[in-house]
N, C-alpha and C positions, 0 to 999 in steps of 0.2 A: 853603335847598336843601342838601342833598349831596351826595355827587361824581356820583351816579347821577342825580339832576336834574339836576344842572346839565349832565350831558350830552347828557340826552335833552333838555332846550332846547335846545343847540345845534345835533343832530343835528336838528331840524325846520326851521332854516333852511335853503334850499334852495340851496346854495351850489356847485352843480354848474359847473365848468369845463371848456368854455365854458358859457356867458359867465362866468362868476365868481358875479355878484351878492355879494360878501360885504359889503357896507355895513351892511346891515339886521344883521347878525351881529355887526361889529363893532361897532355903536352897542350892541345889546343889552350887549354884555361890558362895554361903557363904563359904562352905566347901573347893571349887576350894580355894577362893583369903585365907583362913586360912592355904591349904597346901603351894602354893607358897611363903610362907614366907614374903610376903611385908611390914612386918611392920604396915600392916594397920589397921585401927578401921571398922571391917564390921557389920551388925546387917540388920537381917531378924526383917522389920515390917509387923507383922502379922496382918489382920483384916477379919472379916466375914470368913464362910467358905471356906477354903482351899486359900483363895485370902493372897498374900502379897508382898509389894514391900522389896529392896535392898539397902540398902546406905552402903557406905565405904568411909571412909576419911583418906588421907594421909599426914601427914608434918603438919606444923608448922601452927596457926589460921590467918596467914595474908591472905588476898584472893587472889585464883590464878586462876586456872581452874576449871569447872566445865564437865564433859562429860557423856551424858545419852542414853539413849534409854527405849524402853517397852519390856515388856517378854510376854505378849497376844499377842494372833495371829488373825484372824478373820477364820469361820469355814472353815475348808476341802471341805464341802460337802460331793458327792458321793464320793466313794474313789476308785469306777471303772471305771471313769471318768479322774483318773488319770493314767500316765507310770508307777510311784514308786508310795511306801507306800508314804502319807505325811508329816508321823512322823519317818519315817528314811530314814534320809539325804543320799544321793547317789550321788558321785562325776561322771562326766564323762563328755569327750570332754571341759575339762574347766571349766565345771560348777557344782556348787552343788543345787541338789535339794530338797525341802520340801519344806512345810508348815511355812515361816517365812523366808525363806533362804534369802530374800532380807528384809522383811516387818515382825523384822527385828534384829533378834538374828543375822546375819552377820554383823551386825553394834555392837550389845554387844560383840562378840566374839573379832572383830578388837580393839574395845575400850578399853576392858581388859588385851590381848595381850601385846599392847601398856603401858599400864601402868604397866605391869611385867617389863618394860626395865629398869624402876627407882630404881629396886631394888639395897637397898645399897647403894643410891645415895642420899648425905643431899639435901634437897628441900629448896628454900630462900620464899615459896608461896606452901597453901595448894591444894593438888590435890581431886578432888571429883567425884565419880563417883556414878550414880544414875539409876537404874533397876525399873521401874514401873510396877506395874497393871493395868487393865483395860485403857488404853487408848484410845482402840476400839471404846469405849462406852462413853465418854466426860471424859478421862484425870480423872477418877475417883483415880486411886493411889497418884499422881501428888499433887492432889487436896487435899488428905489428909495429905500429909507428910507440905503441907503447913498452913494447918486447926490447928494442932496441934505443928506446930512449930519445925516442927523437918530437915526444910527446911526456912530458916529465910532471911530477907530482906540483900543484900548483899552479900549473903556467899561465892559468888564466883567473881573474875574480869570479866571473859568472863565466856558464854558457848556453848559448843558444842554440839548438837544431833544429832546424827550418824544414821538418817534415810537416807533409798534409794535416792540421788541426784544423779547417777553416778560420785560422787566425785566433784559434782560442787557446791560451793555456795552458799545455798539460803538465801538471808539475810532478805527477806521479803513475807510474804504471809495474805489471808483471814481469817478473823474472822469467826467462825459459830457456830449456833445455829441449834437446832433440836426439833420440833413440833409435835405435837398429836394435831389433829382438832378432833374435835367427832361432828358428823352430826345429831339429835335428830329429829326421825320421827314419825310416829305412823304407824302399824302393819295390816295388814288386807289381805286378798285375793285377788292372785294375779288377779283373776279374771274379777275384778272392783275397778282398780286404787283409782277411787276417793273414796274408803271407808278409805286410808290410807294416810300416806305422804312417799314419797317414798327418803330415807335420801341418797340412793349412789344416786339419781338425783339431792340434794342438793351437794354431794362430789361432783359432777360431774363440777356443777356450778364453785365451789369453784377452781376447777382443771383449768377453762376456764380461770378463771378472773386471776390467777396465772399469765399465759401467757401474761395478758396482762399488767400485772403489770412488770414482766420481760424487757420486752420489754422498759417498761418508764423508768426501771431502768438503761436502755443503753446509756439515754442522759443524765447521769451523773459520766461516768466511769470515774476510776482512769487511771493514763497515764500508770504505770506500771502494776495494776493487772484487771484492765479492769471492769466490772459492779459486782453491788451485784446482786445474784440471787438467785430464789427459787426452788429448783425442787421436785414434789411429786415421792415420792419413794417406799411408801407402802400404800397398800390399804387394811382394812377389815371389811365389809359388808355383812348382808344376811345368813340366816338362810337353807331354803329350794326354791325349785325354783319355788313354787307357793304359795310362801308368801310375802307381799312386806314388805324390810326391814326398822324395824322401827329404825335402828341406823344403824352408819357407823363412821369408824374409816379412818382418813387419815395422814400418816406420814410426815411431808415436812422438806428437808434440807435446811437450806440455809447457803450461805456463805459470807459475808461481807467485804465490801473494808474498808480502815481503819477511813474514814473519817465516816462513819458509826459505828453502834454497835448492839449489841443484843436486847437491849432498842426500838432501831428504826425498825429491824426487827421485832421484837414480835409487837408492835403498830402496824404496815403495816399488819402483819397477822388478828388482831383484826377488823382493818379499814373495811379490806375484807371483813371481817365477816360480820359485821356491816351494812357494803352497801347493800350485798347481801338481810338482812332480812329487811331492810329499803323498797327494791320495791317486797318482797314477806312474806308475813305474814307469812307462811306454814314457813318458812325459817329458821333454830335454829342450830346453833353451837357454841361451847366453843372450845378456846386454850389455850394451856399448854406449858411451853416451859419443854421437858425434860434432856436435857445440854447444856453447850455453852463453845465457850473459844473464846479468844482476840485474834486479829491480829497481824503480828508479822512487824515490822517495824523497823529493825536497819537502821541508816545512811549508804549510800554506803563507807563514809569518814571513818567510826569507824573503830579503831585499831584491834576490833574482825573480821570485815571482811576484812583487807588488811591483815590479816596476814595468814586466809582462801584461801586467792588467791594467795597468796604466795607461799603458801605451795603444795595448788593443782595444781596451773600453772592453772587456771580458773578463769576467770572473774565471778562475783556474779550474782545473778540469781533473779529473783521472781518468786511465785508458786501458783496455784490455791486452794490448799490444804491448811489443816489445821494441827502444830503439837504442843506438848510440850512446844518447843521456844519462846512461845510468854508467857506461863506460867512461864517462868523463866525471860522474861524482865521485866515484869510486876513485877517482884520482887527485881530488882535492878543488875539482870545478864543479860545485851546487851549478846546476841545471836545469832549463826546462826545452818544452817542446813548444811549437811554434812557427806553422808555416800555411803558405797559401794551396788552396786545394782539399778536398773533401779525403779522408783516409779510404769511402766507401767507392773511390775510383780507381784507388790501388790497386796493381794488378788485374785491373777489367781489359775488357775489349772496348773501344772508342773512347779509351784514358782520356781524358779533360783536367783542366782549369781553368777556371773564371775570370778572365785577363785583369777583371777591375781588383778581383783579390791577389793577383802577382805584383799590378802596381803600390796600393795599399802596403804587402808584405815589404815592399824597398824604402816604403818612408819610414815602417817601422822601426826595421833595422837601424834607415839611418837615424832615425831619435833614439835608438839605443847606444849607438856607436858615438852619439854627441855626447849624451849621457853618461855614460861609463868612462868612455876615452879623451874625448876632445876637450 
């Protein structure tokens, strides 16, 4: 296969989170790097239903490279909503399309590729390549292979995560965290308001003071990634339409600059709360944080990112986004980001990638993988 096959394999498993399913995907990768001969140590970690991550290690235990991506995708949706199926990849005019084509089996496909060149080749540094689960959903695969150890402090000199940048850069982005507020009201007919407390008029409140808090968060941005901020993204509330709801559910993202944390965000969501029922008694809501991850902050000086720029002929970048990369610095592997595909095709309908940037992205890599490793 080549890098354009092997994507479009990948892009047919159906790896929508929820639920995951990535098992069948990661067996497949296992099966690929076990026919191509590489020499390598691969092993499918399985956990939960049909869910598992990939690792493969190549050469010798001095630390070398590390290169990643995830095999979740986020849902299709409608799929008459789409030109093609989304789960088979369809080349044309330059591009391939599905479900992932960018966001971002074309970054595992290039990264694989890539390391097929070493074949046969003594390594003086181990090469490591890493296939995740659920990262949709807060970097859940990521999180275990480091829970259990099977992803360890140092293991690699650099690394690289092969998400959509169109090949530039990114050597720093926001931390985020994601919330469940639950608004606690009492139930009665719609008829005569005040027999109940009406909780999406509390969500409501909640939604206002966000904005304003937003807003104070602007006088204290970072120069490169600009403010932390909150945005509410899911709402669920309300039974029938002449009952008033006695509960209310409200989602809120946020995402954080570095000089911040998840800590500081959760307390400012709390505060909110707090205030709100301090000037309204009727007033009750609990928050939860339900994942989070760290901000990713390599120096522009570090040797992983001049040699990123090097390589792509791109100056380095910062990004509003959150990926992987900050879960693997935080673990003793300086990091960047770095893959083929536009981020502004993630999660679309008629997902693309630019075939001439998948192939690009595989000589990349493997000028890294010579570089570091070989």
């Amino acid at each position: 296969m080549d890098v354009v096959e092997l994507a479009s394999s990948l892009i047919a498993y159906k790896t929508e989170i929820p639920p995951g399913d990535e098992e069948e995907c990661a067996k497949f990768l296992h099966d690929y790097i076990v026919d191509s001969r590489l020499g390598a140590e691969a092993e499918v970690d399985s956990f939960g239903r049909g869910r598992a991550n990939l690792t493969l290690r190549i050469g010798p235990p001095e630390p070398g490279l590390l290169l990643s991506g995830h095999i979740d995708v986020v849902p299709a949706g409608d799929p008459g909503a789409w030109s093609y199926d989304p789960f088979r990849a369809r080349e044309k005019e330059g591009r391939l399309y599905g479900r992932g084509a960018a966001d971002m089996k074309g970054g595992l496909a290039a990264a694989l590729k890539a390391i097929e060149t070493i074949r046969g080749r003594r390594l003086r540094r181990g090469l490591i390549f890493v296939a995740t689960a659920g990262e949709e959903v807060g970097f859940e695969g990521l999180k275990r292979l480091i829970k259990t150890g099977q992803l360890k402090r140092g293991l690699a000199k650099f690394g690289v995560l092969a998400e959509p940048t169109d090949l530039r850069p990114v050597r720093a982005h926001k931390g985020l965290a994601t919330f469940r507020i639950t608004f606690h009201g009492k139930g009665g007919h719609a008829s005569d308001p005040g027999l109940g407390i009406n909780a999406i008029e509390s969500c409501a409140k909640f939604v206002r003071e966000l904005a304003t808090w937003n807003a104070r968060m602007k006088r204290a941005s970072d120069p490169d990634l600009g403010s932390t901020l909150a945005t509410p993204t899911v709402v669920r509330g309300g039974t029938k339409s002449n009952v008033i709801p006695g509960s209310c559910e409200l989602i809120v993202d946020t995402r954080w600059v570095p000089r911040h944390s998840t800590a500081f965000v959760e307390e400012q969501m709390a505060d909110i709360a707090d205030s709100l029922a301090a000037k309204d008694k009727k007033f009750s809501a609990s928050v939860e944080m339900l994942y989070d991850a760290p901000s990713l902050a390599t120096p522009a000086v570090h040797p992983v990112v001049r040699l990123a720029e090097s390589l792509s002929g791109a100056a380095s970048e910062v990004a509003p986004y959150g990926t992987e990369a900050a879960l693997y610095s935080t673990k003793g592997i300086p990091s960047v980001v770095l893959g083929p595909g536009s981020v502004n095709q993630a999660h679309t309908v008629d997902e693309y990638v630019e075939v001439k940037q998948l192939r690009r992205a595989e000589s990349i890599y493997a000028k890294m993988i010579s570089s570091v490793c070989a």
